[in-house]
C-alpha positions as CSV (number, residue, x, y, z in Angstrom):
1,X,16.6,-9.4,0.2
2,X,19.1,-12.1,-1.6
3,X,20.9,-10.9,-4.5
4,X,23.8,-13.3,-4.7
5,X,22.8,-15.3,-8.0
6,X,22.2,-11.8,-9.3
7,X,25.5,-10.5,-8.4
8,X,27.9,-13.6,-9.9
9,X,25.8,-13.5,-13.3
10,X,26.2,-9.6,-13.4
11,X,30.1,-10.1,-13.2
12,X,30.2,-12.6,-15.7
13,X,27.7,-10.3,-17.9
14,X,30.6,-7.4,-17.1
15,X,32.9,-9.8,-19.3
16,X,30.9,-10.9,-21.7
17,X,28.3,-7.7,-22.4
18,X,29.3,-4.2,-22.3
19,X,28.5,-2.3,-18.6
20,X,27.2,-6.1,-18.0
21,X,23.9,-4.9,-19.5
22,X,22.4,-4.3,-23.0
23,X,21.0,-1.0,-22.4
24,X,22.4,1.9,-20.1
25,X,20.4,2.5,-17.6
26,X,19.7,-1.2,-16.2
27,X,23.3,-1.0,-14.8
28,X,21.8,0.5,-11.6
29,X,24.7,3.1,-12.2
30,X,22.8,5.6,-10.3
31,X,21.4,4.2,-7.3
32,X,25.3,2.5,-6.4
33,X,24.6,-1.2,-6.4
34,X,24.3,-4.3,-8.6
35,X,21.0,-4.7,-11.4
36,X,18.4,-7.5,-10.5
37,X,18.5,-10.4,-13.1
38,X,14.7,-11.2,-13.7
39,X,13.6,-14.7,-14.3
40,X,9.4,-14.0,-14.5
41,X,6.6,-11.4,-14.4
42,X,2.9,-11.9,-13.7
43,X,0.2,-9.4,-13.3
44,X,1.9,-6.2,-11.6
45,X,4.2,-8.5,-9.7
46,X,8.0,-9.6,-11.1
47,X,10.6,-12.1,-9.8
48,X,14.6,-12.2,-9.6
49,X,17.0,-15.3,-10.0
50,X,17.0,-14.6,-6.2
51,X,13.6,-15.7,-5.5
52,X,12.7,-12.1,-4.4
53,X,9.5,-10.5,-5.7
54,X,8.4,-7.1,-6.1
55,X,5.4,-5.3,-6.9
56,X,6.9,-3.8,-10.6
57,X,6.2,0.0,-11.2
58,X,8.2,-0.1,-14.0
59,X,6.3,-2.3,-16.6
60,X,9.0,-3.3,-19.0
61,X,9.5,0.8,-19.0
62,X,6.3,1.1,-20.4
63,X,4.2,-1.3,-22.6
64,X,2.8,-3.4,-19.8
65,X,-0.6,-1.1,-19.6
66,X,-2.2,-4.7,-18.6
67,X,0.3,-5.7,-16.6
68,X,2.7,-8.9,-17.0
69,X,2.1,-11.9,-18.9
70,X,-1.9,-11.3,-19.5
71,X,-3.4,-14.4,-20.9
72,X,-5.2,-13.2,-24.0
73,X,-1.4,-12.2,-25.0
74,X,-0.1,-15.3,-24.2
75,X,-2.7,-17.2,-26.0
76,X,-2.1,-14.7,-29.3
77,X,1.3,-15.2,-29.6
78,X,1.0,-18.9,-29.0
79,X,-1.5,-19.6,-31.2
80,X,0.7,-17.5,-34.0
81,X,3.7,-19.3,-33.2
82,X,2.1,-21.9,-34.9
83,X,2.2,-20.6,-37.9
84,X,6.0,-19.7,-37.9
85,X,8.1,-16.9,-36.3
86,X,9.2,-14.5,-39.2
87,X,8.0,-14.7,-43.1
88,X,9.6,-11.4,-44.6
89,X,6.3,-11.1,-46.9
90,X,2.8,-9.5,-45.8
91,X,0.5,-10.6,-43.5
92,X,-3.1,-10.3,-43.2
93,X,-2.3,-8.9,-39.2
94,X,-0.6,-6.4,-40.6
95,X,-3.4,-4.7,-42.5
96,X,-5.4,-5.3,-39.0
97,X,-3.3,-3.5,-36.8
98,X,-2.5,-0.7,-39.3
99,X,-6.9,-0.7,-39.7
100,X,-7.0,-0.4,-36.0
101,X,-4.1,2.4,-35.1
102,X,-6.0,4.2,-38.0
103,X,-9.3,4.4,-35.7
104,X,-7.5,5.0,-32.2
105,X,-5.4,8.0,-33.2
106,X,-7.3,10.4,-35.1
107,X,-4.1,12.1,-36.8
108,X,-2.5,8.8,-38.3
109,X,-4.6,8.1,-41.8
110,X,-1.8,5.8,-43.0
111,X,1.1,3.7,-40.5
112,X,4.6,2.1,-41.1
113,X,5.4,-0.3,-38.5
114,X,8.9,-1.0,-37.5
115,X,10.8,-2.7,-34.9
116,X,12.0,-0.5,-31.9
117,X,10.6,3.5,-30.8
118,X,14.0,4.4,-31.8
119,X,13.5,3.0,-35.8
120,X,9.8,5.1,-35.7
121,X,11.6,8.2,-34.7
122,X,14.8,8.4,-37.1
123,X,12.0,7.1,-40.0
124,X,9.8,9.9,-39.2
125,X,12.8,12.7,-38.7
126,X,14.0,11.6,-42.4
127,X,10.2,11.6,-43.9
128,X,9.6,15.1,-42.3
129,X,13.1,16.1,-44.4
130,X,11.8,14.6,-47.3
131,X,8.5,16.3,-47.7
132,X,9.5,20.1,-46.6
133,X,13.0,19.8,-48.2
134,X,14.6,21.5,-45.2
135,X,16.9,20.0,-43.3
136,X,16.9,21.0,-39.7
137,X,15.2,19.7,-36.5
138,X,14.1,21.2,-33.3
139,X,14.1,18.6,-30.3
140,X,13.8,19.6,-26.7
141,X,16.6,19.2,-23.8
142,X,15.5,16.0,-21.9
143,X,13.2,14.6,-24.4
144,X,14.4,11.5,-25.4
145,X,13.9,9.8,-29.0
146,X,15.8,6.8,-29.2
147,X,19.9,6.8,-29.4
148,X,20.0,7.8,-33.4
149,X,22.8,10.4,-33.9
150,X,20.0,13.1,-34.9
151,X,19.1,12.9,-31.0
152,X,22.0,12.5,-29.1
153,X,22.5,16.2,-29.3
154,X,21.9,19.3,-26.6
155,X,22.0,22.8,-26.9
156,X,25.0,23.5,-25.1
157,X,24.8,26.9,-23.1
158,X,21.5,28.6,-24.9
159,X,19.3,27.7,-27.6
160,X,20.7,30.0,-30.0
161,X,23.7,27.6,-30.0
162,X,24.7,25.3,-33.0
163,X,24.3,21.3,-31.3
164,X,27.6,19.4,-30.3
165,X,27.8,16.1,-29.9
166,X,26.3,14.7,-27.0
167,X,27.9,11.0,-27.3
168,X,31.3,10.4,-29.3
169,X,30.9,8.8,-32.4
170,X,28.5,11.3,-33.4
171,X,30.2,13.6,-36.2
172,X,29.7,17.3,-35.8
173,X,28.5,18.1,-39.6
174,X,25.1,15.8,-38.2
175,X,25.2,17.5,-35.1
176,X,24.9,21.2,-36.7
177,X,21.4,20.2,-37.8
178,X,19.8,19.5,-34.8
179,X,18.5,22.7,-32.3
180,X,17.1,22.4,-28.9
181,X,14.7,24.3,-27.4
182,X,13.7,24.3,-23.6
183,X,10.1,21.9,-22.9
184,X,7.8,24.3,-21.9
185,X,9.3,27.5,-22.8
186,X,7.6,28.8,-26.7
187,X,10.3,31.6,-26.9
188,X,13.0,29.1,-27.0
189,X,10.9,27.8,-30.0
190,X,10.7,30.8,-31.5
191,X,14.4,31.8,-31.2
192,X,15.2,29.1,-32.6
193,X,12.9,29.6,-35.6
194,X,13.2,33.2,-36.0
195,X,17.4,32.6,-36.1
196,X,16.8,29.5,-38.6
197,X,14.3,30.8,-41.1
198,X,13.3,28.5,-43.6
199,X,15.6,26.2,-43.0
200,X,13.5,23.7,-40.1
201,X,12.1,20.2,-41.4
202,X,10.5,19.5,-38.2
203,X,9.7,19.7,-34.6
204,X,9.6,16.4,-32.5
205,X,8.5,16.4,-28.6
206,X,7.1,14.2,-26.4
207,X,3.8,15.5,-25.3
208,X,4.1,14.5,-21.9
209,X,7.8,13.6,-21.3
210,X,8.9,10.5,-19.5
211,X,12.7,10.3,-20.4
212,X,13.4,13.3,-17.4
213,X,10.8,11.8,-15.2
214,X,6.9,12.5,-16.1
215,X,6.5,15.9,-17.0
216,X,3.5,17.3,-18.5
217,X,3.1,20.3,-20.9
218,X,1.9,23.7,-19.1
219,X,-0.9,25.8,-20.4
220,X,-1.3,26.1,-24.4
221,X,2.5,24.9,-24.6
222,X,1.3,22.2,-27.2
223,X,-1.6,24.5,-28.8
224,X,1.4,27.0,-29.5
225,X,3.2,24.5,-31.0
226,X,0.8,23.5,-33.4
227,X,0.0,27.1,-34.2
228,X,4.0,27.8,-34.6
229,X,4.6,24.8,-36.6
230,X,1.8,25.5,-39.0
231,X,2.8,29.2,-39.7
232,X,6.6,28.4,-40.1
233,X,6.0,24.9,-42.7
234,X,7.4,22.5,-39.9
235,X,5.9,19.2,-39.7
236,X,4.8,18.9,-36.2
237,X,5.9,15.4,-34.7
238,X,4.5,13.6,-31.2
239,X,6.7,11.2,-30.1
240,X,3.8,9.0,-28.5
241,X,6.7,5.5,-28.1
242,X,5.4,6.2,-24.4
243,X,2.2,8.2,-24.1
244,X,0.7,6.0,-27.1
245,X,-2.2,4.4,-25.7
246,X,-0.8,4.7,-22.6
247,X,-2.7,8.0,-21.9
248,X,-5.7,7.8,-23.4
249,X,-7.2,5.5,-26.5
250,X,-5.6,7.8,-28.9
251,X,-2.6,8.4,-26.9
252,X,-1.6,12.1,-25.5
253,X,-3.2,13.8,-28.5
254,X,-6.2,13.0,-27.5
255,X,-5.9,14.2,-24.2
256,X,-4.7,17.7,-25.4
257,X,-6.4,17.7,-28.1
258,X,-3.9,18.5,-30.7
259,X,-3.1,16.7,-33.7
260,X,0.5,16.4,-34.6
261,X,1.3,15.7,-38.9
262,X,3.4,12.4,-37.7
263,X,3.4,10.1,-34.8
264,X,5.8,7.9,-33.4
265,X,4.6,4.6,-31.6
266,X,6.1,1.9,-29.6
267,X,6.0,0.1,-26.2
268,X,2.0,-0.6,-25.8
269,X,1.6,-1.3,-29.5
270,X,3.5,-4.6,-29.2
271,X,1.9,-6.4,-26.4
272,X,5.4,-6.5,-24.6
273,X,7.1,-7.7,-28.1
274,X,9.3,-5.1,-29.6
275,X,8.0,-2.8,-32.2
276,X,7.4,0.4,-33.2
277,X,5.3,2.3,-35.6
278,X,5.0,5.9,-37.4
279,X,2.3,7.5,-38.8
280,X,0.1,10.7,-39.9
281,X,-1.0,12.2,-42.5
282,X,-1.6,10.4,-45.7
283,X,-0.1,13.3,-48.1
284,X,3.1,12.4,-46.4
285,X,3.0,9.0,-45.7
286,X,2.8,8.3,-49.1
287,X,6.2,9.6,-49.7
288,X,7.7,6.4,-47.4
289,X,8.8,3.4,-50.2
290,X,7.9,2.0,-51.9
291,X,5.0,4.4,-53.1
292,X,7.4,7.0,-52.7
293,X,11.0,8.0,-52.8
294,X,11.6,8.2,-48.8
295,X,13.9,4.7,-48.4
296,X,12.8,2.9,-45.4
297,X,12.9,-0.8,-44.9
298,X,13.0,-4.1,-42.3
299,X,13.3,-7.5,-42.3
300,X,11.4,-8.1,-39.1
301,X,9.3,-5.1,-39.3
302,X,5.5,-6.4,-39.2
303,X,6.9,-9.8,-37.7
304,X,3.8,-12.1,-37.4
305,X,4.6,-12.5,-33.5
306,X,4.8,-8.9,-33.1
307,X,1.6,-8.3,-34.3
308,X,-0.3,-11.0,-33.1
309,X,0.4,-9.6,-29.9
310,X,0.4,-6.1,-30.4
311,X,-3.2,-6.5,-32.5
312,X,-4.7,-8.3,-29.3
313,X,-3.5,-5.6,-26.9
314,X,-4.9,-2.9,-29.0
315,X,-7.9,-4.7,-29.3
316,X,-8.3,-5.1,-25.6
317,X,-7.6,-1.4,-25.0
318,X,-10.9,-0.9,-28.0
319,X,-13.1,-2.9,-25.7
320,X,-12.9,-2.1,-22.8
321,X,-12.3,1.6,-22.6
322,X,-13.1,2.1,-18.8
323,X,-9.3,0.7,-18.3
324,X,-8.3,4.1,-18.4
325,X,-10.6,4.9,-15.7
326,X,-9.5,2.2,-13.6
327,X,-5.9,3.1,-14.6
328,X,-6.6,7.0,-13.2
329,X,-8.8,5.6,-9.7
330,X,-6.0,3.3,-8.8
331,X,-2.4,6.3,-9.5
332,X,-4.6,9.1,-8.0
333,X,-4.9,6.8,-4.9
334,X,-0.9,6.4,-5.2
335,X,-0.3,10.1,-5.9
336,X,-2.9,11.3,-2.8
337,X,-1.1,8.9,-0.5
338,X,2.3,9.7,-1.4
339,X,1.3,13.4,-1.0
340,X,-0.6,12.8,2.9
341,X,2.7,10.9,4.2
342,X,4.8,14.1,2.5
343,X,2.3,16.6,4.4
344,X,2.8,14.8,7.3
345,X,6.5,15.1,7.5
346,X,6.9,18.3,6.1
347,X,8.4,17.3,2.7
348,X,7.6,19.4,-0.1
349,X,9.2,17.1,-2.8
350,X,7.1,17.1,-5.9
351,X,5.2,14.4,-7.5
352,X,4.2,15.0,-11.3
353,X,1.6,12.6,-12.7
354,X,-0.4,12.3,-15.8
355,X,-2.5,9.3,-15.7
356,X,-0.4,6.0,-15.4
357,X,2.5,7.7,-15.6
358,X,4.2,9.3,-12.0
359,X,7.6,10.8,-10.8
360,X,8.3,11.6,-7.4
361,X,11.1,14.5,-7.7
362,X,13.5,14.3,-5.0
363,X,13.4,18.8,-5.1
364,X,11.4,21.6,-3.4
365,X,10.7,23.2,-6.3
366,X,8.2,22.8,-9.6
367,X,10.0,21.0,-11.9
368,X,8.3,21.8,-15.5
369,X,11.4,21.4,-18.0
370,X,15.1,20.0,-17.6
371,X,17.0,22.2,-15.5
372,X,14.5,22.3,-13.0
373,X,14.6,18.2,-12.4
374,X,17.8,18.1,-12.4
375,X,17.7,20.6,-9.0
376,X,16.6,16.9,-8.0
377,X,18.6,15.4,-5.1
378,X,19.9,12.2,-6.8
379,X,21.9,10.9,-3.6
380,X,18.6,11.0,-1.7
381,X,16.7,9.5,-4.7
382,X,19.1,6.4,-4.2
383,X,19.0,5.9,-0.9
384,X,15.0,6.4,-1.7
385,X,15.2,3.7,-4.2
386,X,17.1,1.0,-2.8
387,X,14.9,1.1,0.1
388,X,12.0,0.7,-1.6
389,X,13.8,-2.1,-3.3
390,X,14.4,-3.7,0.2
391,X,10.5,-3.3,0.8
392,X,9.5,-5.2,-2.2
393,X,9.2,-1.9,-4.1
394,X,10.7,-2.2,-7.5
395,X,11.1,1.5,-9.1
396,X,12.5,2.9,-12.4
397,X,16.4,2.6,-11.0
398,X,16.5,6.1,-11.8
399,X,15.3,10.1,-10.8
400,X,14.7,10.7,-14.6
401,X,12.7,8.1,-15.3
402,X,8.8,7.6,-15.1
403,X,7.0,5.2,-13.4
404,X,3.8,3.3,-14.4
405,X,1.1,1.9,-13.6
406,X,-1.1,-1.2,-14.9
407,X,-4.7,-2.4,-14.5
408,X,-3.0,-5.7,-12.7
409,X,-2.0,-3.3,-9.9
410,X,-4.8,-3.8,-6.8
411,X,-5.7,-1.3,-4.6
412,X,-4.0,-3.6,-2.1
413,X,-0.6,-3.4,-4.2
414,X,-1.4,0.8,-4.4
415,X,-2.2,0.6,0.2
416,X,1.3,-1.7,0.4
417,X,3.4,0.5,-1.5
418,X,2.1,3.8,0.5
419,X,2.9,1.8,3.5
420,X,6.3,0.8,2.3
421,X,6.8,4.6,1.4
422,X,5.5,5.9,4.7
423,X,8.5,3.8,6.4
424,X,11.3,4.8,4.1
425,X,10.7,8.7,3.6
426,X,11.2,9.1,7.1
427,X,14.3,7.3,7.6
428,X,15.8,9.3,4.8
C-alpha cells in the first residue's frame, strides 16, 4: 500500500489545520501512523490520493446505510442544485421530510431540523430544561453526544460525584449540572436521582451505543429507563444521530420498543449531507421558537441541498423495507465468520453487534458498559487495524468506535474481508 501523497498533504494539513485534521479521531492517533486522504467513494468501496482502495466499514461514521455515492442521491441533489444552494426562507422539502420522520418514528409528532448531531443534542438538552424547569442532566460514561460543554463531562470516581471538566475550556459552574451514570447499570440511575431529587431536566442515552464501540442495552435496561423517567418528571431522550434509521425504519425505538419524549437525529437523515434533527412530543415541541419561548435558530438549518438528499434517502429506506433484512443476512455472515476463525484459534475476543452496526473488542471478557471496553487491548487493536488496512480493509481507526455496514456491501466484500481477517488474527 502507497501512502506517500497522503503523508506530504498530512504535514502540510499539520501547519495549516489543527492535529492536521478537522475532527479528532481521523488523526489515526491511536493506531501509530499517518490518516488516509480520500479522493472518492462508490458503493461500499473508497479510494486514497494514493490510488489504494478499500472495502469502507466505516461509511462516513455512519450515514452511508446505502453505501457511497448511490445514484438516486446524486440525481436529488443535482437536480436541487438547480435551484440554488441556500435560501434562508422555507421550503416545500422541508415540510416533506419533517411529514415523513413523523411516520418513521412513532414518538416524534413534531421535528426541528438542524445542521450537525451535535446542534440536535444541545437543542434538545436546552428544550428538556425549558419544559420541566429543572436544570440537571443525567448522561452516561461513554456515550457520546456531540462536543457541547454539557457533554464533555464524566463522573470522576463514582456516580455520586459532582461532573468536572472533561476538556479545558469547559467552566466548572456548567460542569456541576451534568451527572453520569454507568450504561447498563439502573442503580447508578437511581443514585443519581435519589441524591438529586427534583432537580433532573433530563436523561439522554444512546440506545445502542456506538461512541465506545457497539454496545447494546441488556435486559429491561431501556424499559427501566422509561419507567424511571416517567415516575421522577425527566424527559426521556434517545440520542438516535446513529441508530436513527440505521437500526430499524423507526430507528432503535422501534427495535426496543420504547418510546423516548425527544429524539435526536443525524447521519442517515442527510443522505451523506450534514444535518441533524430533534424531535418528540408535540406538547413540548411547541415550546422551540418561534411558537414558543425556547430560542433556537440556523441559517443553514433546512438547507435545500440537505434535504433534497436527506428526503430521497428516507424515502428509499420507506420503500423498500427488506433493506434491513438484507442489511442483517449480510453482518450476521460477517459476525459468524469472524467468530469460526476466533474458535479456530482459540480467541475469545468479543464481537458485539446489533444489526449493521459491529465491534470486535480486542478483551476476553463481556464488555456491556465503559470500563469493561476499555479492558480492551488497544496495542493489539492497532496492529489489528493497520493490517487490515494493508489487506484493503479500511476500519473505524479506532477500538471505540463502531463499524457499519451498507446494502452496497456483497457477500463477496463480507467472504474477502473474513479471508483478510483469517490471515491477520493469526499473525497477531
Amino acid at each position: 500500500m502507497n501512502t506517500k501523497l497522503s503523508d506530504i498533504l498530512f504535514e502540510k494539513a499539520k501547519n495549516l489545520i489543527p492535529g492536521g485534521v478537522n475532527s479528532p479521531v481521523r488523526a489515526f492517533k491511536s493506531v501509530g501512523r499517518n490518516p488516509l486522504f480520500i479522493s472518492k467513494a462508490l458503493g461500499s468501496r473508497i479510494y486514497d490520493i494514493d490510488g489504494n482502495e478499500f472495502i469502507d466499514y466505516v461509511g462516513s461514521w455512519g450515514p452511508m446505510l446505502l453505501g457511497h455515492s448511490h445514484p438516486k442521491i446524486l440525481a436529488a441533489i443535482e437536480q436541487a442544485l438547480k435551484n440554488g444552494t441556500s435560501f434562508g426562507a422555507p421550503t416545500e422539502l422541508e415540510v416533506k421530510i419533517a411529514e415523513l420522520i413523523t411516520k418513521m418514528v412513532s414518538s416524534i409528532e413534531m421535528v426541528r431540523m438542524v445542521n450537525s448531531g451535535t446542534e440536535a443534542t444541545m437543542s434538545a438538552i436546552r428544550l428538556a430544561r425549558a419544559f420541566t424547569g429543572k436544570s440537571k442532566i443525567i448522561k452516561f460514561e461513554g456515550c457520546y453526544h456531540g462536543h457541547a460543554d454539557t457533554f464533555l463531562i464524566k463522573a470522576g470516581s463514582g456516580a455520586m460525584t459532582f461532573g468536572i471538566p472533561d476538556s479545558p475550556g469547559i467552566p466548572e459552574g456548567i460542569a456541576q449540572y451534568t451527572l453520569t451514570a454507568r450504561f447498563n447499570d439502573i442503580h447508578s440511575v437511581e443514585q443519581l436521582i435519589a441524591n438529586n431529587k427534583n432537580q433532573i431536566a433530563a436523561l439522554i442515552v444512546e440506545p445502542v451505543v456506538g461512541n465506545m464501540g457497539c454496545i447494546p442495552p441488556k435486559g429491561n435496561f431501556l424499559n427501566d429507563l422509561r419507567t424511571i423517567c416517567d415516575k421522577e418528571n425527566i424527559i426521556l431522550i434517545f440520542d438516535e444521530v446513529m441508530t436513527g434509521f440505521r437500526l430499524a425504519v423507526g430507528g432503535a425505538q422501534e427495535l426496543y420498543k420504547i418510546k423516548p419524549d425527544l429524539t435526536t437525529l443525524g447521519k442517515i437523515i442527510g443522505g451523506g449531507l450534514p444535518v441533524g434533527a430533534y424531535g418528540g412530543r408535540k406538547e413540548i415541541m411547541q415550546l422551540v421558537a418561534p411558537s414558543g419561548p425556547m430560542y433556537q435558530a440556523g441559517t443553514l438549518s433546512g438547507n435545500p441541498i440537505a434535504m433534497a438528499a436527506g428526503y430521497e434517502m428516507l424515502s428509499i429506506i420507506m420503500s423498500d423495507q427488506n433493506i434491513y433484512k438484507t442489511l442483517e443476512i449480510t453482518a450476521q455472515r460477517l459476525e459468524n465468520g469472524i467468530k469460526k476463525i476466533l474458535n479456530e484459534n482459540g480467541l475469545n475476543y468479543q464481537i458485539n453487534r446489533v444489526g449493521s452496526m459491529f465491534t470486535l473488542f480486542f478483551t476476553e471478557s463481556e464488555v456491556y458498559d465503559y470500563d469493561s471496553a476499555k479492558k480492551s487491548d488497544t496495542q493489539k487493536f492497532a496492529k489489528f487495524f493497520n493490517q487490515m488496512l494493508e489487506h484493503g480493509i479500511y476500519l473505524p481507526p479506532s477500538q471505540f468506535e463502531a463499524a457499519f455496514i451498507s446494502t452496497a456491501h456483497t457477500l463477496e466484500d463480507i467472504d474477502r474481508t473474513i479471508k483478510a481477517f483469517e490471515e491477520v488474527i493469526k499473525s497477531i
